[in-house]
DRENDO-1510 file (C-alpha; in Angstrom, 1 decimal, always signed):
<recs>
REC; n; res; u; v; w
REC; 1; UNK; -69.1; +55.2; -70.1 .
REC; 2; UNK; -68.2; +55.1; -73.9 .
REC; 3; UNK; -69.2; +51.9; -76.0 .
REC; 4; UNK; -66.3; +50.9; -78.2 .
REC; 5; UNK; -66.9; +51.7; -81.9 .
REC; 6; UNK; -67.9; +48.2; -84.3 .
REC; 7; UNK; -64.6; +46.4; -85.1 .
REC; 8; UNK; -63.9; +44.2; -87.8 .
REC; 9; UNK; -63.8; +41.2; -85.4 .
REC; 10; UNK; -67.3; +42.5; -84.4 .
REC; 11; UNK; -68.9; +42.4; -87.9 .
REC; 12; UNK; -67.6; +39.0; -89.1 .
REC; 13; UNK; -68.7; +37.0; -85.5 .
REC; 14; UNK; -72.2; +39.1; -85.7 .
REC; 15; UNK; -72.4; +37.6; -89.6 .
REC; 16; UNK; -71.8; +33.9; -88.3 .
REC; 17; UNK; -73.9; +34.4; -85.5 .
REC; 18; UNK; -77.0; +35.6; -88.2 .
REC; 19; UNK; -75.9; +32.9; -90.7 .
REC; 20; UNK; -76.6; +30.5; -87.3 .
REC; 21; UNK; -79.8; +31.8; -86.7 .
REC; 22; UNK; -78.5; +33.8; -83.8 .
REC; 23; UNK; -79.2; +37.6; -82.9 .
REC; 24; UNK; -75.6; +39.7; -83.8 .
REC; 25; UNK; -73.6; +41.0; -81.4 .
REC; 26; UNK; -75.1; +44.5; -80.0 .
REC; 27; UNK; -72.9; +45.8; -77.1 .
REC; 28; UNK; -71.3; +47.9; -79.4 .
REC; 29; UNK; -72.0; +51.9; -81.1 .
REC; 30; UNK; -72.8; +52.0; -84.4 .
REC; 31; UNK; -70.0; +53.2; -86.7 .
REC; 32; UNK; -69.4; +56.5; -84.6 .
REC; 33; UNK; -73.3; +58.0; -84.9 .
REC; 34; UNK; -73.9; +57.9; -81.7 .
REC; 35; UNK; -76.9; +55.3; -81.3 .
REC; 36; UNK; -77.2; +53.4; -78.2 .
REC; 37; UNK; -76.5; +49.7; -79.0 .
REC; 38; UNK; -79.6; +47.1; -78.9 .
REC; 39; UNK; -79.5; +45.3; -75.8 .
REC; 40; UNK; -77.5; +42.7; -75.5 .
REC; 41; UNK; -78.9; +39.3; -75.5 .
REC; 42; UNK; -75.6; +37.7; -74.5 .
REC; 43; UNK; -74.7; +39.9; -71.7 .
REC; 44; UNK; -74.0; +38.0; -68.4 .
REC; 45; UNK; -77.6; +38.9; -65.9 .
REC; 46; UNK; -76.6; +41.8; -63.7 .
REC; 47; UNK; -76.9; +39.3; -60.5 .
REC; 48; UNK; -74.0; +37.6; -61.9 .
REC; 49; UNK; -72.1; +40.7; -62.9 .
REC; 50; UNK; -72.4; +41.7; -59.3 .
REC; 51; UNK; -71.2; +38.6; -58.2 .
REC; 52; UNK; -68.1; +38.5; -60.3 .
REC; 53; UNK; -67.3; +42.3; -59.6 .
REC; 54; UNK; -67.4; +41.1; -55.5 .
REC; 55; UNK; -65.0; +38.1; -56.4 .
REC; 56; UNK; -62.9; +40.7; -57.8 .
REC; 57; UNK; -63.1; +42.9; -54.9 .
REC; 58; UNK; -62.1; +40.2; -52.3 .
REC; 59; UNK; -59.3; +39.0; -54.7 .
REC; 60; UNK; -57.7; +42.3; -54.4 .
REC; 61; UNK; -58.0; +42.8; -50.4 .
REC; 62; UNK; -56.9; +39.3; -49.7 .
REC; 63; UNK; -53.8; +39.3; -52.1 .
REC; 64; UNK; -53.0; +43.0; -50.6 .
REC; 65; UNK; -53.2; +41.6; -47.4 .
REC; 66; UNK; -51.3; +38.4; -48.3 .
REC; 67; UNK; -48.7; +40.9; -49.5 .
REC; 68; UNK; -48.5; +42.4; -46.2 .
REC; 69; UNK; -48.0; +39.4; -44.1 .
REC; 70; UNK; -45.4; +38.4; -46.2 .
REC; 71; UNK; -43.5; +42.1; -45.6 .
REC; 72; UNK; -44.0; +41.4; -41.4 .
REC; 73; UNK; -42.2; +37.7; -42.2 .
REC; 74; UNK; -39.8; +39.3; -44.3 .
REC; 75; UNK; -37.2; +37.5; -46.1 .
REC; 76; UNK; -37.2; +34.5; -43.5 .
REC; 77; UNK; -37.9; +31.2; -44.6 .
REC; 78; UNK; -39.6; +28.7; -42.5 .
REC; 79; UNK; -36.9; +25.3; -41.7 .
REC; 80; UNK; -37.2; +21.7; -42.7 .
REC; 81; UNK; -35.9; +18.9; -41.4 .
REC; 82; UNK; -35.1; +15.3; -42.6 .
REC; 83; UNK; -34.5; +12.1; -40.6 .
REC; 84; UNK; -32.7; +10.3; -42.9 .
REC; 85; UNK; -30.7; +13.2; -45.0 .
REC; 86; UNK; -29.1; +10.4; -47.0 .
REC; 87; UNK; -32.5; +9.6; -48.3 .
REC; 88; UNK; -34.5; +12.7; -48.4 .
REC; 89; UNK; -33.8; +15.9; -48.3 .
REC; 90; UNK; -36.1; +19.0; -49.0 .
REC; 91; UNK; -36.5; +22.8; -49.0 .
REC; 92; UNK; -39.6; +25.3; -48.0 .
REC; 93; UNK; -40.5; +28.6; -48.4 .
REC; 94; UNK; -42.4; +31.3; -46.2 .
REC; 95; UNK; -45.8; +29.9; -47.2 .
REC; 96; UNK; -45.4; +26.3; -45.9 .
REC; 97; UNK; -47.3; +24.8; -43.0 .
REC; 98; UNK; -45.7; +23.5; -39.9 .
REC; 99; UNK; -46.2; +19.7; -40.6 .
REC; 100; UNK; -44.9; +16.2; -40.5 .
REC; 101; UNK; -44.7; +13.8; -43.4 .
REC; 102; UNK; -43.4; +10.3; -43.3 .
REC; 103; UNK; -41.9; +9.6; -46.9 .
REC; 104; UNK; -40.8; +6.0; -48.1 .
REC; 105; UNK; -38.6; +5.7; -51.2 .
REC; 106; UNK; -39.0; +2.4; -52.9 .
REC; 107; UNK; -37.4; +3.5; -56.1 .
REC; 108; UNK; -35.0; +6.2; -57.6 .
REC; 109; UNK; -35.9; +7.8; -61.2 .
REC; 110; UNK; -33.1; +6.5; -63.5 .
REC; 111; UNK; -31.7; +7.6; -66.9 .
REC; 112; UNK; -32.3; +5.3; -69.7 .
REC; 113; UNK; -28.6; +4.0; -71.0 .
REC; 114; UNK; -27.4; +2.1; -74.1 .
REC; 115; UNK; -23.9; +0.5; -75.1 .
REC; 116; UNK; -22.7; -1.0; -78.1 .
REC; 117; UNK; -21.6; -4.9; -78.2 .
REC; 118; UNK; -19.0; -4.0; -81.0 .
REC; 119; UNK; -15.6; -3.5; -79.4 .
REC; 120; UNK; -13.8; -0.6; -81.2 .
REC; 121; UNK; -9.6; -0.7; -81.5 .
REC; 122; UNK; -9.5; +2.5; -82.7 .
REC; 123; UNK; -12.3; +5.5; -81.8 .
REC; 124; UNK; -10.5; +7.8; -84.5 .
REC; 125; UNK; -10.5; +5.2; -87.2 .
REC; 126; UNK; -13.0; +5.8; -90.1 .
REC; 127; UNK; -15.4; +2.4; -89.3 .
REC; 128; UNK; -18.7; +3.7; -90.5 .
REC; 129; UNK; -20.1; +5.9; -93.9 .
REC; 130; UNK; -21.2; +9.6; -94.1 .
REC; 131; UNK; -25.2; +9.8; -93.3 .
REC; 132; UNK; -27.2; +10.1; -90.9 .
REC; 133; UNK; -29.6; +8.0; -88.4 .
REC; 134; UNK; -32.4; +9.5; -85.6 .
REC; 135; UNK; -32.6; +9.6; -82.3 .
REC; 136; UNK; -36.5; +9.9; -81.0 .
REC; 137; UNK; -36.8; +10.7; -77.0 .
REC; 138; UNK; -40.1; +9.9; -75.1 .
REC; 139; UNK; -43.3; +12.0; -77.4 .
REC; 140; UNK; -40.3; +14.4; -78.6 .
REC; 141; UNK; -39.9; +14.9; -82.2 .
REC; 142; UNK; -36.9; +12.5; -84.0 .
REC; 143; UNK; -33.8; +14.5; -84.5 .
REC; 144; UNK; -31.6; +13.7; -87.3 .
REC; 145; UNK; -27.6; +13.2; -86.1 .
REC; 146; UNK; -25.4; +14.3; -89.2 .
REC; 147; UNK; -22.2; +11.9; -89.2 .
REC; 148; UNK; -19.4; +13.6; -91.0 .
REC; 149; UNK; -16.6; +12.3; -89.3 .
REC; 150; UNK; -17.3; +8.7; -89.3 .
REC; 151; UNK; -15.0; +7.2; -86.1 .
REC; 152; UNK; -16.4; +6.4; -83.2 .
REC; 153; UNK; -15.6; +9.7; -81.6 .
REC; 154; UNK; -16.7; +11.4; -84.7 .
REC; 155; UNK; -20.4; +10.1; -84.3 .
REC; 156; UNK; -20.4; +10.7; -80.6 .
REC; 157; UNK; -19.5; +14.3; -81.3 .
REC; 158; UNK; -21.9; +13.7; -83.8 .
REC; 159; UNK; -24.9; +13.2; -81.3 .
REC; 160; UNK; -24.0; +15.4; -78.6 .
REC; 161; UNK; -24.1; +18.4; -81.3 .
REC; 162; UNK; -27.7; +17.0; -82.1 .
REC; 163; UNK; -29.3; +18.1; -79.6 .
REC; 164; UNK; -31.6; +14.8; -79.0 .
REC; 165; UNK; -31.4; +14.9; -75.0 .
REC; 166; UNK; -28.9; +12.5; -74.7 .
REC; 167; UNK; -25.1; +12.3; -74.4 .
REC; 168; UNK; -22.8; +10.1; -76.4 .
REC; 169; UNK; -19.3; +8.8; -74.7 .
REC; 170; UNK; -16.8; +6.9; -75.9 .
REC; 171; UNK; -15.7; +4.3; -73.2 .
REC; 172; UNK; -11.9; +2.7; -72.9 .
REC; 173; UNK; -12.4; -1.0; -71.8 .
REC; 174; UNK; -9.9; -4.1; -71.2 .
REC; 175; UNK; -10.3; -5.1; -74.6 .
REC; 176; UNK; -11.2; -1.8; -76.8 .
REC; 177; UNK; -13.9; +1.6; -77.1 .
REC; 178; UNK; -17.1; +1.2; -77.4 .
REC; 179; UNK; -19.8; +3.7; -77.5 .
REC; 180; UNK; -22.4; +4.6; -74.7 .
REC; 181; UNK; -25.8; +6.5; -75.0 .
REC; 182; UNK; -27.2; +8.0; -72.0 .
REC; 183; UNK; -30.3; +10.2; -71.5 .
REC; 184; UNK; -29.9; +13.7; -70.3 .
REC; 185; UNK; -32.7; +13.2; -67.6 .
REC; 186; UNK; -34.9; +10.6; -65.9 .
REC; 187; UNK; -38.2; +8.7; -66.3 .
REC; 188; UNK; -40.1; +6.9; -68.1 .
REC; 189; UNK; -40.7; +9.7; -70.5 .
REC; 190; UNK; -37.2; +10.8; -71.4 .
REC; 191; UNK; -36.4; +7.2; -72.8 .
REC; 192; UNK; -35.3; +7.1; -76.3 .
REC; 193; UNK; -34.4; +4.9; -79.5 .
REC; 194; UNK; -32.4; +5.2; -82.3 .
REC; 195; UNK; -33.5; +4.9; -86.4 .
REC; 196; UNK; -32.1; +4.8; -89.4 .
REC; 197; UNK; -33.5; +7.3; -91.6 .
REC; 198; UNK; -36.7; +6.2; -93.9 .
REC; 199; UNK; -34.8; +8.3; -96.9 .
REC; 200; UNK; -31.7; +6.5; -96.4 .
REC; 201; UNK; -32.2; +4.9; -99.9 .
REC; 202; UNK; -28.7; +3.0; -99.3 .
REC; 203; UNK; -30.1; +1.6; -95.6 .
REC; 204; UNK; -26.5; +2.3; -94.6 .
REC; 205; UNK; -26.9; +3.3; -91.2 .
REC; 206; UNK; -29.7; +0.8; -90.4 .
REC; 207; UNK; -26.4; -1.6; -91.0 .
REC; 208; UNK; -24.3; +0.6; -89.3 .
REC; 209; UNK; -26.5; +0.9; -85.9 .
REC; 210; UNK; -27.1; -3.1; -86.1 .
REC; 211; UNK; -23.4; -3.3; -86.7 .
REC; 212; UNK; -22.8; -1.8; -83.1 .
REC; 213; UNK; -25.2; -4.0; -81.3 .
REC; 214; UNK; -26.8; -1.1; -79.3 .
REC; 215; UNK; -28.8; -2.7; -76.3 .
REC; 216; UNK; -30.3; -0.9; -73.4 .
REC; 217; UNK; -28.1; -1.4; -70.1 .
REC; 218; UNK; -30.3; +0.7; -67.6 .
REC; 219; UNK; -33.9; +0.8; -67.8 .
REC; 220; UNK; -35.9; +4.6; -67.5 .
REC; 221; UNK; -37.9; +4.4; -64.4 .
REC; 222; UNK; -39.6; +7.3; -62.4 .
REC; 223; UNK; -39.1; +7.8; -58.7 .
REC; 224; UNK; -41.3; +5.6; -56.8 .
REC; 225; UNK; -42.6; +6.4; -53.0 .
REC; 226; UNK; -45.3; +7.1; -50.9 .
REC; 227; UNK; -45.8; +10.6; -48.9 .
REC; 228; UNK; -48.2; +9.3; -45.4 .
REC; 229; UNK; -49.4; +6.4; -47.2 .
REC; 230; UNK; -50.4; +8.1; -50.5 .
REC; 231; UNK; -48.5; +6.9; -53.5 .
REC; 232; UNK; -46.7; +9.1; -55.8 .
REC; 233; UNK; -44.5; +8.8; -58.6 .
REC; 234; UNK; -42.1; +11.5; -60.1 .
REC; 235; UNK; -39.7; +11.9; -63.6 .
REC; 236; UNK; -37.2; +13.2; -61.3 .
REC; 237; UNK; -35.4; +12.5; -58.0 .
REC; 238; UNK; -35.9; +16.6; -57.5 .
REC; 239; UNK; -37.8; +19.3; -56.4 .
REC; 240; UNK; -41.0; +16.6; -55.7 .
REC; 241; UNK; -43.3; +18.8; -54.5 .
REC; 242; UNK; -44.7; +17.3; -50.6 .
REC; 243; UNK; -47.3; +20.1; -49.6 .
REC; 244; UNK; -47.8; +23.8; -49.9 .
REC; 245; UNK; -44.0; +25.5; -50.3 .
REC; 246; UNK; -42.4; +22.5; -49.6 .
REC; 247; UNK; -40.4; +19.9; -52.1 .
REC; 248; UNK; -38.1; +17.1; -51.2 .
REC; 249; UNK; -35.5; +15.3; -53.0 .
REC; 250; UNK; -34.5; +11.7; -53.1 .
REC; 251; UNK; -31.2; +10.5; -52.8 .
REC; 252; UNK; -31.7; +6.7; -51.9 .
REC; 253; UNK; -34.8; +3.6; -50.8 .
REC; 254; UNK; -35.5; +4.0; -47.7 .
REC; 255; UNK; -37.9; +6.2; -45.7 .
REC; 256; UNK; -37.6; +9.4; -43.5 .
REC; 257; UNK; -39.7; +11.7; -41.5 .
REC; 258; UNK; -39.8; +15.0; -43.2 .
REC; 259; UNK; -40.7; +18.2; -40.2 .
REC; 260; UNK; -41.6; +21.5; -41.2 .
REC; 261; UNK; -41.1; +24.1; -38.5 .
REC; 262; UNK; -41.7; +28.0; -38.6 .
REC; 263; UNK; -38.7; +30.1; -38.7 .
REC; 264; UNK; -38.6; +33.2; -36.4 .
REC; 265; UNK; -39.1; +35.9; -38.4 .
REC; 266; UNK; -40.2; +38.5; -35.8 .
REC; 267; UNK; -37.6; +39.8; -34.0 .
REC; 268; UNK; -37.6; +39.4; -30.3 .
REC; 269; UNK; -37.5; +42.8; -28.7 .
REC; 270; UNK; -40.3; +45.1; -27.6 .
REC; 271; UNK; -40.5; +47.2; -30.8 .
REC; 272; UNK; -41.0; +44.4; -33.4 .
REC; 273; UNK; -43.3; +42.3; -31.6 .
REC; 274; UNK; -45.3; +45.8; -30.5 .
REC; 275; UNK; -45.1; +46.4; -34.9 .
REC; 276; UNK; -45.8; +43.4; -35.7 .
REC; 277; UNK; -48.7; +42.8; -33.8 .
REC; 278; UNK; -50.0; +45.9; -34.8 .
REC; 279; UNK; -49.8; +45.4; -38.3 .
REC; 280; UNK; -51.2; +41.8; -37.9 .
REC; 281; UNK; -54.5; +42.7; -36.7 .
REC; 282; UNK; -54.6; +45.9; -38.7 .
REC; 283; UNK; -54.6; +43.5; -41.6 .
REC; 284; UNK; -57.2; +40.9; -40.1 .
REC; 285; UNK; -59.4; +43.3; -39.4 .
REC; 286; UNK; -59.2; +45.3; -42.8 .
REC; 287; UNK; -59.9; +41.6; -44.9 .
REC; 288; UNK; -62.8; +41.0; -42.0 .
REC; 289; UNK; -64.2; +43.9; -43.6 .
REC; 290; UNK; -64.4; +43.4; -47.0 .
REC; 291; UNK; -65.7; +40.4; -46.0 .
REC; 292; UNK; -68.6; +41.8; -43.9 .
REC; 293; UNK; -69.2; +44.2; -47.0 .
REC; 294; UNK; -69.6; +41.6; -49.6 .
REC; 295; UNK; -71.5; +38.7; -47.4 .
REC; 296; UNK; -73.6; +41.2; -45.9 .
REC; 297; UNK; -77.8; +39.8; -46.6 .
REC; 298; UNK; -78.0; +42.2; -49.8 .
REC; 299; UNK; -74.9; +41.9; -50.5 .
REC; 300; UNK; -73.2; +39.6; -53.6 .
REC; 301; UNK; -71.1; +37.1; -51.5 .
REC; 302; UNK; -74.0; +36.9; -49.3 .
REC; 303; UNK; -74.1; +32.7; -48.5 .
REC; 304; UNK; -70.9; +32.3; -51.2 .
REC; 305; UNK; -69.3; +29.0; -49.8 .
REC; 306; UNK; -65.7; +30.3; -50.7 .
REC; 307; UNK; -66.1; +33.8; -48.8 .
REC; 308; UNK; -68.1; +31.9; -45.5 .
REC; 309; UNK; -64.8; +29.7; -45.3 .
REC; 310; UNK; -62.3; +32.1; -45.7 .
REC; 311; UNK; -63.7; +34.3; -43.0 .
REC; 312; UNK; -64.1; +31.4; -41.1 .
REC; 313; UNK; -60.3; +30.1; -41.5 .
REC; 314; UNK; -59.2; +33.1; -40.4 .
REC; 315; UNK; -60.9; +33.1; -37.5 .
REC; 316; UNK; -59.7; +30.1; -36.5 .
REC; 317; UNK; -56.4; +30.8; -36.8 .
REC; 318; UNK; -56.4; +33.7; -34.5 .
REC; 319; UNK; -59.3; +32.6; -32.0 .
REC; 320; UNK; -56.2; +31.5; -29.4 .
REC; 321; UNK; -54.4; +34.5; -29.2 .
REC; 322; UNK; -55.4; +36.0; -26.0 .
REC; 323; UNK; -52.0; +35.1; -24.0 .
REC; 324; UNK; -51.1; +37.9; -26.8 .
REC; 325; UNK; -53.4; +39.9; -25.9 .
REC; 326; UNK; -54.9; +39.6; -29.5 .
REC; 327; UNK; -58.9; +38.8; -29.1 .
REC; 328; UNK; -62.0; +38.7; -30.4 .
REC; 329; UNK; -66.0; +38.7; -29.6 .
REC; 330; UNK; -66.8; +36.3; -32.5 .
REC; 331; UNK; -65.9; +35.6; -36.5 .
REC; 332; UNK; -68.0; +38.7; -37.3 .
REC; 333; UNK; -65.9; +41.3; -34.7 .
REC; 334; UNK; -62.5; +42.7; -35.3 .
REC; 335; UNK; -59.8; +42.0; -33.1 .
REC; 336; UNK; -58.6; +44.0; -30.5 .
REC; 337; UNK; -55.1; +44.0; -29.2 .
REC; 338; UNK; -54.5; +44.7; -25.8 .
REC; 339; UNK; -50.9; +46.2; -25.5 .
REC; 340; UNK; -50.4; +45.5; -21.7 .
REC; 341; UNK; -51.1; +41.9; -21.9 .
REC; 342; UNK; -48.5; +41.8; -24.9 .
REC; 343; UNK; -46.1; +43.6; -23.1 .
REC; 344; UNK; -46.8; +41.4; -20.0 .
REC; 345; UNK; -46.1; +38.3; -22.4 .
REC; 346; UNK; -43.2; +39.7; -24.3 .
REC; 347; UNK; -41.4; +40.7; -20.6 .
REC; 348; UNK; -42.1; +37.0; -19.1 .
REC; 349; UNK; -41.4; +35.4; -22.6 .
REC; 350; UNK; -39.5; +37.6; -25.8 .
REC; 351; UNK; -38.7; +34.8; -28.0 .
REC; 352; UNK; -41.5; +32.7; -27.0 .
REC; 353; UNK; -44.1; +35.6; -28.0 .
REC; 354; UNK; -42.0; +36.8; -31.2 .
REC; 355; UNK; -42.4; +32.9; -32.7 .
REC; 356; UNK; -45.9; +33.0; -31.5 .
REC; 357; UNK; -46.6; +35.8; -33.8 .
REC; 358; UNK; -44.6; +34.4; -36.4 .
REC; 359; UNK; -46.3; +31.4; -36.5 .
REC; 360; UNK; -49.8; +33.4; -36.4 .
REC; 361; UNK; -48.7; +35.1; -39.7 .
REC; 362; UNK; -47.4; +32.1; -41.1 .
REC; 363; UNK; -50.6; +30.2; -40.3 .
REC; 364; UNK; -52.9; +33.2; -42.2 .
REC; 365; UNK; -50.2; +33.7; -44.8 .
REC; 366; UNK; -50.9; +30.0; -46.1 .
REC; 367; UNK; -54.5; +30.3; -45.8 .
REC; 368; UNK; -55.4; +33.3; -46.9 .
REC; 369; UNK; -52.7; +31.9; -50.3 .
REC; 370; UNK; -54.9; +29.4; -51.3 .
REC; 371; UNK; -57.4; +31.8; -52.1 .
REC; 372; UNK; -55.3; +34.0; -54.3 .
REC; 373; UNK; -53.1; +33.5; -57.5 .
REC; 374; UNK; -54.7; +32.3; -60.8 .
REC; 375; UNK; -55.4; +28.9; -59.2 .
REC; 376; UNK; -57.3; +29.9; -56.0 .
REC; 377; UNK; -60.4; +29.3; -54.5 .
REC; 378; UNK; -61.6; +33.1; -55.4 .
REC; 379; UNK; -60.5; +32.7; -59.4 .
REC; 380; UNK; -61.9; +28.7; -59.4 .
REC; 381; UNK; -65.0; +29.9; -57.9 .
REC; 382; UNK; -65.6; +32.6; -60.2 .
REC; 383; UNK; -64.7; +30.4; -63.2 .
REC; 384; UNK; -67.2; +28.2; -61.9 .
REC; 385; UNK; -69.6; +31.5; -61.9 .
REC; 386; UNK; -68.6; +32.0; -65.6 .
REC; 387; UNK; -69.6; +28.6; -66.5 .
REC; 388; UNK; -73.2; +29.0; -65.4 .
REC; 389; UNK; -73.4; +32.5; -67.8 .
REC; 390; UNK; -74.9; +31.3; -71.1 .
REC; 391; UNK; -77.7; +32.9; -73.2 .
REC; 392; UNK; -81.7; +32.5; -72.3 .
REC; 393; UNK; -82.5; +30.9; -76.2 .
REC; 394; UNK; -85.0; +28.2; -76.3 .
REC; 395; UNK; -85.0; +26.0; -79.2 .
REC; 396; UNK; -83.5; +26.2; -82.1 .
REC; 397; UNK; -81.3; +28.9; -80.8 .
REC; 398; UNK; -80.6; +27.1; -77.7 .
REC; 399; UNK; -79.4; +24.3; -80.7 .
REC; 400; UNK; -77.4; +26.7; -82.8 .
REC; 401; UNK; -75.4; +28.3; -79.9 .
REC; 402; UNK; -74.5; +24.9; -78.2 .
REC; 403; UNK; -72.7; +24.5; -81.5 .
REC; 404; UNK; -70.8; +27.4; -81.7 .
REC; 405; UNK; -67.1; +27.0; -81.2 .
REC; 406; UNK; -65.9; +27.3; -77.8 .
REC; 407; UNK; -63.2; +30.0; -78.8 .
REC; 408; UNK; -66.6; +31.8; -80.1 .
REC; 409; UNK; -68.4; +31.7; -76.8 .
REC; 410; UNK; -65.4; +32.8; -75.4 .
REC; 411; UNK; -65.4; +35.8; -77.0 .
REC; 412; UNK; -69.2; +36.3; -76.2 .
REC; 413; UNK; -69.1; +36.2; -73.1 .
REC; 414; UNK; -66.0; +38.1; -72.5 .
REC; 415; UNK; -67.2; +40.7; -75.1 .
REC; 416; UNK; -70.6; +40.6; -72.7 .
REC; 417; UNK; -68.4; +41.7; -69.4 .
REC; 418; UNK; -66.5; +44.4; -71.4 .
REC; 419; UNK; -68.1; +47.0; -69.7 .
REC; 420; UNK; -68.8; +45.2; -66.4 .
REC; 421; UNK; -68.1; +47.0; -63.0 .
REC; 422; UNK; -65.5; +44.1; -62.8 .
REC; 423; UNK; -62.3; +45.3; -60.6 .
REC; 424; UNK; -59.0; +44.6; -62.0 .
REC; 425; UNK; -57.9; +42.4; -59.5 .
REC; 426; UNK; -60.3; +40.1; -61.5 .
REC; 427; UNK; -58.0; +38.4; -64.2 .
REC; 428; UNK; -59.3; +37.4; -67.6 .
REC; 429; UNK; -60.8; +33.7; -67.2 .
REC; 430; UNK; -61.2; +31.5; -69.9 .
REC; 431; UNK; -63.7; +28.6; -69.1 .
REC; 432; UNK; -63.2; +27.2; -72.2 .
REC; 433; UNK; -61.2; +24.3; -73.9 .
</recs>
């Protein structure tokens, strides 16, 4: 394998590592002569390498096998049901668990409103002075409203051309216009407050905005509710997220019962459930294998806590498939599909068998998620792996590389697993802040 030639970035972090008291980087050829680099005293221990390279390597066969499930379920999505619609509704995707949730609404997320005391005759009659006042929302930065045309209308159009969040309307009453501020969205954090500028050296429209009598006529509040007892708060009455694929909505107080239930994606007739079924355990049995490789006693995995429960969860999602004819001898064996019993089951019950499989794949389709994507249990573990790579300096050196910069160590240690047998399945990882 070629070493990459010195770099720039490789000179100046080797000169603050010596100006430290620190060895200089040596992973790296010398200029093009061809001299084999020092060795490197911040490379990661070839145990952990190893280890890495193996999370790498059941990364990719569990996400390839993820990717196959999803291809039996197809585009089906699994259904969800509410028990009070006019409170609560919600929405799931393929990866969500048949469940029950009881949800109780105690409070809808509000928009924050304001309305002025002064009653307007006119809204296109000039009542105010050119300037300009701000409008600040929640940690957002103040934006400046330009008033040009200085009616009533003229600085609502004024603020909704501002682009502060909010929206300005002019409202007809029994006795005149007057002018109402609402935020765009809800919660706590999108409440907002209008200034006068501190260049206005006039203080016009600090007179102008106390002129209006502005005061708050709805309050900013987040959603408030509970999801089986646990309380949870949101911004928004949307897309409130209730478990793995699954969201709800609020639309009123009150409670509801909230059931997930797998949709039937497998066809029932005797070629799909005979494909699927197939495919299923040819899938099990593959990930079963690259477990078995890398847990094996000389193996990396060998005792890893994240690999022993995935194999395990899988397991016990298909140890109750023999009606099926899907079985195995133990978590270690493959499973074996018998096609006579699966015939015998599709022929005394089709749709019954093709939502058993469904649910199957469902069932390992969750599970077998949580482990991939940047925030599984494969890349947290191996972040956690990361974490435990650091230098063997004693002393002073110990001191002086405990106070490098973390975007320094960064680059150490990911310099250190350049050349590391590391699949690509293995995204970058940065373990530090």
């Amino acid at each position: 394998m070629s070493l990459p030639s010195v770099t720039m970035v490789d000179t100046l972090i080797s000169a603050r590592l010596s100006s430290a008291g620190l060895p200089s980087l040596a992973n790296v050829q010398l200029a093009n002569t061809g001299v084999a680099p020092a060795p490197d005293l911040y490379a990661a221990p070839a145990a952990t390498v190893s280890q890495l390279s193996a999370y790498g390597q059941l990364l990719s066969a569990s996400s390839l096998v993820s990717d196959n499930i999803e291809n039996v379920l197809g585009a089906a999505t699994n259904r969800v049901e509410s028990s009070a619609p006019t409170v609560v509704t919600a929405t799931v995707d393929a990866s969500a668990v048949a469940a029950s949730y009881a949800v109780v609404v105690s409070q809808l997320a509000e928009a924050k409103t304001m309305e002025s005391a002064t009653v307007y005759a006119d809204p296109a009659a000039a009542v105010f002075g050119p300037g300009s006042f701000s409008i600040t929302q929640g940690s957002n930065a103040a934006v400046t409203v330009t008033v040009a045309d200085s009616s009533l209308s003229g600085v609502a159009d004024a603020i909704n051309t501002a682009g502060a969040g909010v929206t300005a309307s002019v409202v007809s009453g029994s006795f005149g216009y007057t002018l109402q501020i609402a935020a765009n969205d809800t919660g706590i954090a999108n409440a907002f407050s209008l200034s006068a500028p501190s260049g206005d050296p006039f203080n016009q429209w600090n007179t102008y905005l106390s002129q209006m009598g502005l005061s708050q006529t709805n309050a900013a509040v987040d959603a408030a509710y509970t999801i089986d007892g646990v309380v949870g708060a949101s911004a928004s009455n949307s897309n409130i997220a209730l478990a793995e694929g699954a969201s709800f909505n609020i639309l009123a107080a009150g409670s509801s019962t909230v059931a997930v239930t797998f949709a039937q994606a497998i066809n029932a007739d005797q070629s799909s459930v005979t494909a699927a079924a197939t495919k299923l355990v040819q899938n099990y049995n593959a990930l079963l294998g690259t477990l078995g490789q890398l847990t094996a006693p000389s193996a990396a995995l060998n005792g890893d806590t994240v690999a022993g429960n995935l194999s395990s969860g899988i397991y016990n999602a298909s140890n109750s498939l023999a009606a099926l004819g899907i079985s195995t001898a133990g978590q270690s064996s493959p499973l074996v599909l018998n096609a006579t019993t699966l015939t015998a089951a599709f022929n005394s019950d089709a749709t019954g068998t093709a939502a058993a499989l469904t649910s199957w794949a469902s069932s390992l389709h969750a599970l077998i998620s949580a482990y991939t994507g940047d925030s599984g249990n494969i890349i947290n573990q191996a972040t956690t792996v990361e974490q435990t790579i650091t230098p063997a300096f004693t002393g002073a050196q110990a001191d002086a590389y405990a106070g490098l910069s973390n975007q320094l160590k960064q680059f150490l240690l990911e310099n250190s697993l350049a050349t590391a047998d590391i699949p690509p399945a293995l995204p970058k990882i940065s373990i530090y802040a």
